[in-house]
C-alpha positions in Angstrom: -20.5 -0.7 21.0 -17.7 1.7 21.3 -14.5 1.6 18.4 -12.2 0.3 21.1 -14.8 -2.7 22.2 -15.2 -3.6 18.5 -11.5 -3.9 17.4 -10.5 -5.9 21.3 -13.8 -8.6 20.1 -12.1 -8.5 16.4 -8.3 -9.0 17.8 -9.9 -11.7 20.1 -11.6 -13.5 17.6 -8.8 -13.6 14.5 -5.9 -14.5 17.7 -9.2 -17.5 18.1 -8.8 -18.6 14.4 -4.8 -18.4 14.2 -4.6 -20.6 17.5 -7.0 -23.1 15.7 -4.6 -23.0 12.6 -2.1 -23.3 14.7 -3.0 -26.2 16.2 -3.7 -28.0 12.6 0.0 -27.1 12.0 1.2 -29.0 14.7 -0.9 -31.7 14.3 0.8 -32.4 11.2 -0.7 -30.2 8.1 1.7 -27.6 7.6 -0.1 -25.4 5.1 -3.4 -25.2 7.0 -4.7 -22.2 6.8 -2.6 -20.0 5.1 -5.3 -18.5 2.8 -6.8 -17.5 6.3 -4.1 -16.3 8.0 -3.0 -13.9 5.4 -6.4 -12.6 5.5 -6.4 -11.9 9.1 -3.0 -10.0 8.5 -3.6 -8.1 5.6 -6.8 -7.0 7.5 -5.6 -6.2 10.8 -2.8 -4.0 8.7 -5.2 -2.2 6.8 -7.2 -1.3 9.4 -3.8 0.1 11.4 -3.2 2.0 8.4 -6.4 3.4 8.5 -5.9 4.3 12.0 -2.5 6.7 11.4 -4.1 8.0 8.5 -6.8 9.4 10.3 -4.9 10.2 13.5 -1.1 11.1 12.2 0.0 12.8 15.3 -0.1 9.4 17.8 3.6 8.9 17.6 5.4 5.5 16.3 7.7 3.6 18.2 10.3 1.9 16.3 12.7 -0.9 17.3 15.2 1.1 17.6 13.2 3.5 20.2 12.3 0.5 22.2 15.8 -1.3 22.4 
């Protein structure tokens, strides 16, 4: 499985799990899932991080390039 396959099955999965929290929210338990969600973050930021460290020439767009 290529890099690219792996991280859209990964992406798919944790947007799965943060629609399911979601959900629980809404149906009235407001901290559901926190614990989780951070999780999902933190991971999905270290692994981006990972990513510019090992290829720091793909540029960054900031909000102010984009607006």
């Amino acid at each position: 499985m290529s890099r690219r396959q792996e991280l859209k099955e990964r992406l798919e999965n944790g947007l799965r799990i943060l629609e399911a929290i979601d959900r629980r929210r809404a149906a009235g338990y407001p901290g559901a899932g926190w614990a989780i969600e951070r999780r999902i973050v933190d991971r999905e930021l270290r692994e981006l991080e990972r990513e510019w460290a090992t290829h720091p020439t793909v540029p960054l767009r900031t909000l102010a390039e984009e607006g």
